[in-house]
N, C-alpha and C positions, 0 to 999 in steps of 0.2 A: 475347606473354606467355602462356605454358602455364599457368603454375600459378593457380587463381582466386583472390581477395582474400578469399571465405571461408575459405579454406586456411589460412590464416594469424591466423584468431580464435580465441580461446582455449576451450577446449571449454566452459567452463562459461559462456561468456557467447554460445556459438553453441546451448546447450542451453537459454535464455530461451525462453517462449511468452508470446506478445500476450498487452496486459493485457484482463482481461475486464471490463468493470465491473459491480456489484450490480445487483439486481433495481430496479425503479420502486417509488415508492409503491402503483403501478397494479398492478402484478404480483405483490406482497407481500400484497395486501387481494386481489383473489382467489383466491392459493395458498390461505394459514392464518386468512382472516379474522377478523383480531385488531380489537380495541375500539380498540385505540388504537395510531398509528405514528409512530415517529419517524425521520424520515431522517436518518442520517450522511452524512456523505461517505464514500466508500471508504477513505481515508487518517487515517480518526477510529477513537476507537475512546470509549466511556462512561465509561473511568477516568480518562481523561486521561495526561499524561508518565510514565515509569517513574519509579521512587525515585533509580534513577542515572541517569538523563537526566536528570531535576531538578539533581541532586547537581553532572554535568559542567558544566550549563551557568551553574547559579551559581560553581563553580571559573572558568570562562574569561569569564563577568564580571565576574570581578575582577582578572584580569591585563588586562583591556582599559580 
C-alpha cells in the first residue's frame, strides 16, 4: 500500500493539535496569586448553557 492512511483525513481534522489542559490550582496561585480560586473543569465555563443551547434542548425534550 503506497499511499499512507494519513493521506486520506480530512485537512481540518489532520490540522487538530493535542488537547492541552489548564493550569493547576498549584500553578494559578503562584502565577497571579489571587485571594481566592476556583477550579473548573476545562470543558465548564461560570455562565452556564447558552440561551440556544438551553432553547435546543428543551425543543428536543419535548419530542422525546
Amino acid at each position: 500500500m503506497s499511499d499512507s492512511v494519513l493521506s486520506f483525513i480530512n485537512d481540518g481534522i489532520a490540522e487538530l493539535h493535542p488537547y492541552e489542559p489548564g493550569r493547576s490550582i498549584d500553578e494559578v496561585i503562584a502565577k497571579y496569586n489571587p485571594a481566592k480560586v476556583v477550579k473548573l473543569a476545562s470543558n465548564e465555563n461560570p455562565l452556564g448553557p447558552s440561551p440556544k443551547a438551553y432553547i435546543a434542548d428543551t425543543w428536543l425534550e419535548r419530542l422525546l
